[in-house]
C-alpha positions, 0 to 999 in steps of 0.5 A: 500500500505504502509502495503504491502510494509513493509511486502514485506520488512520483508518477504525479511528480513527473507528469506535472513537471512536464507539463510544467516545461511545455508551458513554460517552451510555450510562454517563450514562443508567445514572448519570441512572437511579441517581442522577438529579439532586442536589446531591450529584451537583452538587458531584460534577461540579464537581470532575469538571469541575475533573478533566477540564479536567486531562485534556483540557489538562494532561495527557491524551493529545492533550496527551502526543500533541503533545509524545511523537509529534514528539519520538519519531516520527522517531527510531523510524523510522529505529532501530525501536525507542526506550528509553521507560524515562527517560519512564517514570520521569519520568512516575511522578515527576511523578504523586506530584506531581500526586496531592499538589497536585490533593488540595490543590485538589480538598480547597478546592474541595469545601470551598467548595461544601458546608456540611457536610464529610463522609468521603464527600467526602474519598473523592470527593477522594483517588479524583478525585486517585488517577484523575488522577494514574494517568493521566499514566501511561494518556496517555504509553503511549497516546501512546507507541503512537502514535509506533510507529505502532501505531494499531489497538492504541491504538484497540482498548484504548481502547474495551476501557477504555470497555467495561471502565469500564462493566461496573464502573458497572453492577455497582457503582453500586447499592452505591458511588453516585457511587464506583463511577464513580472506582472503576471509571475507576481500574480501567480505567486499570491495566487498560488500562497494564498492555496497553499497555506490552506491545509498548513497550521499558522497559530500566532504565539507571542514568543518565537519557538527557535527550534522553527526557525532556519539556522545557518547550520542547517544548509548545506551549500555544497549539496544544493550547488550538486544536487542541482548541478546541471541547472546551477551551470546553466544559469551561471553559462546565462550570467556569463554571456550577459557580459556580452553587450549585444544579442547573445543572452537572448538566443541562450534564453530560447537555446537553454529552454528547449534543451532543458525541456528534452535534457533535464525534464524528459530524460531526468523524470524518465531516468528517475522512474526507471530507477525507482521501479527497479531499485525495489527488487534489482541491486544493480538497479543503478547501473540500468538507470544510467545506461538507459539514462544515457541511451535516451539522452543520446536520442534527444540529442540525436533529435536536436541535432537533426531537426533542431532548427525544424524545432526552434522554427515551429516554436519561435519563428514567427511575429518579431521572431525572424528567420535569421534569429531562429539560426542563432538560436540552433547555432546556440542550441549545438553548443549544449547537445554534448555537455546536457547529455553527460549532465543528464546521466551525472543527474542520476550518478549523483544519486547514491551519494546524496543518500549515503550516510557513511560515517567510517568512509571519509571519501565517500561522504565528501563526494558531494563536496568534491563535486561542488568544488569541481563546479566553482572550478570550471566557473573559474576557468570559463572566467578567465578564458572569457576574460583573457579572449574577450569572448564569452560565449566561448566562455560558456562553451568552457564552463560545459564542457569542462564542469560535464566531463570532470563530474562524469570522470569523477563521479565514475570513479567513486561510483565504483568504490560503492558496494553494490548493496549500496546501489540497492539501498541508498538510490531513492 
């Protein structure tokens, strides 16, 4: 019973993140209709490159998932119900403080990138800080539901946010331009807070319970930069090429979600379900994962490769989206083929490694370290090669294939110092 009902919960997991990316793909065709390709769209992602680089690593839900679920999980299962309200306020708190400092920054950046300041730009920056600092609040309740176990929830209203959002480009993006999406993407998250902090127990106390409240002992920097990884380096290739004063963070953009719907949705939710079936019974159950893993990766990119520009040509090409933008972005689109299709079987490598509790075997514990380390490295070596040529989408090329070949090769090597029992126990 309890086996059925968690993959009930996986399967609902991996259907609604799906669905959640092909929204998404179709958000960027509206955008590429309307807006196409500017410098003004240019100087738009790269503060939205700053923002999403927050939310994946500072303060986004699988940030808050490592920190709330095994800080609260355990006590919610043996009382059934958990006082969040000293969370609550600690999260509004640290929002104003958020809004105040990411103002600042977003303020010096957009600076920085044009020569003439206007008040389109300033609303850009206070809507970017306003959607930042909201959602702290939209991660801590999706990680909340999380710890109770409400999957299905948390699934659901993740994709009625995606839904949601959508509706709102499309009405508005005529009127508001590249507004309409921070408009649309606030309203989506009070939306999406105001449903999920239904069912979660708020009871106002008039002294802070300590014990509720996230510390700094409790995040573990190095697990969520390689627990994420492919993610993390995509959105660091995507503050590297916004360096570049023309057009190039734009066909990264439409370039980095296409490859991330085929790489790290399909072929990761499908790598994963195929892991979890057969790690009940088969203890080599690992080793099929990332030999399916990657012989379904190598089709994807096989695919991209031979009808890539077919691809970015139905989805984008169209509107202001021009021909000649739809061959930028494929010649974009060709640099990631080869580094995502290791990333996506590094994704399912990494797995007993998050899990393993070895006391006795430094080595083994430290993995997860190591693979951090071997990331901030090849962010320096693309750092200095973007540098020293001036030239930063060479710059990206460095940062992929470099950080996907290294965490292969180290991940392979310490993969066989795992006993298999472990493959069994510890993949899931």
């Amino acid at each position: 019973m309890k086996l059925n009902k968690s993959l009930i919960n996986f399967g609902w997991l991996f259907i609604s993140s799906i669905a959640i990316k092909g929204l998404g793909v179709l958000r960027e065709s509206i955008i590429a209709y309307v807006i196409g390709n500017t410098i003004e769209f240019a100087t738009f992602n790269t503060l939205r490159s700053i923002v999403d680089f927050f939310l994946a690593f500072v303060i986004g839900v699988p940030v808050m998932e490592s920190i709330l679920v095994p800080k609260y999980a355990g006590a919610y299962l043996k009382n059934n119900t958990i006082n969040f309200q000293p969370i609550w306020n600690q999260t509004l708190l640290f929002s104003k403080y958020l809004f105040v400092s990411s103002v600042a920054l977003l303020f010096f950046v957009s600076y920085l990138k044009t020569d003439v300041y206007d008040l389109d730009l300033a609303i850009w920056v206070l809507l970017f800080s306003s959607y930042l600092a909201i959602n702290l609040s939209n991660s801590v309740l999706f990680s909340l539901q999380k710890t109770i176990g409400n999957f299905q929830k948390y699934s659901t209203q993740s994709f009625l946010n995606a839904v949601f959002t959508l509706v709102i480009i499309f009405l508005l993006i005529g009127q508001l331009g590249l507004k309409s999406i921070l408009v649309a993407s606030i309203l989506g998250i009070l939306f999406s807070n105001f449903l999920l902090k239904r069912g979660l127990n708020f009871q106002k106390t008039e002294k802070s319970d300590s014990d509720h409240i996230i510390k700094l002992k409790d995040i573990n920097f190095h697990r969520l930069i390689s627990v994420n990884h492919a993610i993390f380096i995509g959105f660091t290739g995507r503050l590297l090429i916004s360096f570049e004063n023309d057009y190039q963070i734009n066909y990264y953009q439409y370039s980095f979600i296409i490859i991330s719907s085929f790489m790290l949705i399909i072929v990761s939710n499908i790598a994963s379900v195929i892991l979890y079936k057969s790690s009940v019974s088969d203890p080599s159950s690992l080793k099929k994962a990332i030999l399916l893993t990657l012989l379904i990766a190598l089709l994807a990119n096989t695919v991209l490769y031979f009808f890539g520009n077919y691809i970015i040509s139905i989805l984008y090409e169209r509107g202001q989206f021009t021909e000649q933008d739809t061959y930028n972005v494929f010649d974009f689109l060709k640099i990631f083929l080869i580094p995502y299709t290791l990333f996506s079987v590094t994704q399912v490598m990494i797995q007993p490694f998050l899990k393993v509790h070895s006391e006795n075997n430094i080595l083994l514990s430290d993995v997860v370290k190591r693979t951090g380390q071997i990331i901030f490295m090849a962010i320096a070596i693309s750092l200095i090669a973007g540098f020293y040529l001036s030239n930063y989408k060479i710059a990206v090329q460095v940062l992929l294939y470099t950080s996907s070949l290294l965490i292969l090769i180290y991940l392979s090597i310490n993969l066989k110092k795992l006993k298999s029992k472990n493959f069994n126990k510890h993949t899931i």
